[in-house]
N, C-alpha and C positions, 0 to 999 in steps of 0.2 A: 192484863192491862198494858197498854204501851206507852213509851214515855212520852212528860211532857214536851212541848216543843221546843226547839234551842233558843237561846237568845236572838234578838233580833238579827237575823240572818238571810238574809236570803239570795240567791242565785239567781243570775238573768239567763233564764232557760232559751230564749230568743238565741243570744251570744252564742253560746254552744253548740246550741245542735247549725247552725252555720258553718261551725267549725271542723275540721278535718277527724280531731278526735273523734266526732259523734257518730265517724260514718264507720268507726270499727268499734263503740264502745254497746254491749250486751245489755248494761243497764240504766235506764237515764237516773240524772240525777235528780234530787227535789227534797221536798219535807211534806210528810203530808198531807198535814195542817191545813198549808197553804196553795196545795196543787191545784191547776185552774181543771176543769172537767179533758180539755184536748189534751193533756198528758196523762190521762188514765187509759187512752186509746191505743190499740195494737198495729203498729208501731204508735210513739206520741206523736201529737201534729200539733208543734207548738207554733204563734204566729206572732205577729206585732202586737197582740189586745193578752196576751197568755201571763206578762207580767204584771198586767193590771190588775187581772183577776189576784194577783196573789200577795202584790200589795193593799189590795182591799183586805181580804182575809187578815191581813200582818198587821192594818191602822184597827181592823174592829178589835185584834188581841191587846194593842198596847192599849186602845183610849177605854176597853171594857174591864181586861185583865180577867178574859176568857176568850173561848175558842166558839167562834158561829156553829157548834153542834149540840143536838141534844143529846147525841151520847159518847161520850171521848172514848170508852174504852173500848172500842175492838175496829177493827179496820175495815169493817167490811161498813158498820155506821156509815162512817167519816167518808171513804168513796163514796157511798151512796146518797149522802149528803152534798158532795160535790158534783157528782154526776147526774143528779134530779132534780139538783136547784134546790135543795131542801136547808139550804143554811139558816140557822137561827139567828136572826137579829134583833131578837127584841129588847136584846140590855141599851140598845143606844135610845134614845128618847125621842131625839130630834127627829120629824120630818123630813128634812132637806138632806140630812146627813143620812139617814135610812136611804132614802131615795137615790143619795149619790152613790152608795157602795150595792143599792139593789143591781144599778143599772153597768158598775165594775164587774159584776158578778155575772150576771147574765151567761146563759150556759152556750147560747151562738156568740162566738167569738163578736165578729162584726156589729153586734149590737150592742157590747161594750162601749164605753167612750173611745176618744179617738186616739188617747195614749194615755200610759202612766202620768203625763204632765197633766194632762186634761182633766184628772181625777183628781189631782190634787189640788186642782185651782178651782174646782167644781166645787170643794169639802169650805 
């Protein structure tokens, strides 16, 4: 089993790999819980929609007090859960709220909303 996730945490992967570090660092950084489908890719191709995706994931854990997957324990699930679009969202109830973190999620970046803000003013 692997462990749960950290406290509300999370990294703007956008930031980073912009940065000088990223172009000598081996392994990117993430959790992941939260990792959008382009940071599963060889090398990652994170972009300006990569954070959204994973504040979606990080609002469905606090407002449910679980993880969008049907099965947490092994890694190979949870990628492929992230990488197929297969995230569980059925603890949230709401319509509009389902709606707004389907369309954060979305496995082409570009068809995400048009930023972290926009998702938030969306919810």
């Amino acid at each position: 089993m692997i462990p749960r996730p950290p406290r509300s945490t999370l990294f703007p992967y956008t930031t980073l790999f912009r940065s000088n570090w990223a172009q000598t660092a081996t392994e990117f950084p993430g959790t992941l819980y939260y990792m959008a489908p382009e940071m599963h890719e060889s090398p990652p191709q994170p972009n300006s929609h990569t954070d959204q995706y994973s504040f979606a994931c990080m609002y469905y854990l606090l407002r449910t007090s679980k993880l969008p997957f049907n099965d947490e324990s092994s890694i190979r699930a949870i990628t492929t859960a992230h990488c197929e679009g297969k995230l569980d969202l059925s603890e949230i109830q709401g319509k509009h709220e389902t709606k707004v973190i389907r369309r954060a999620t979305q496995l082409v970046p570009e068809r995400r909303l048009g930023s972290a803000g926009e998702f938030f003013h969306a919810l």
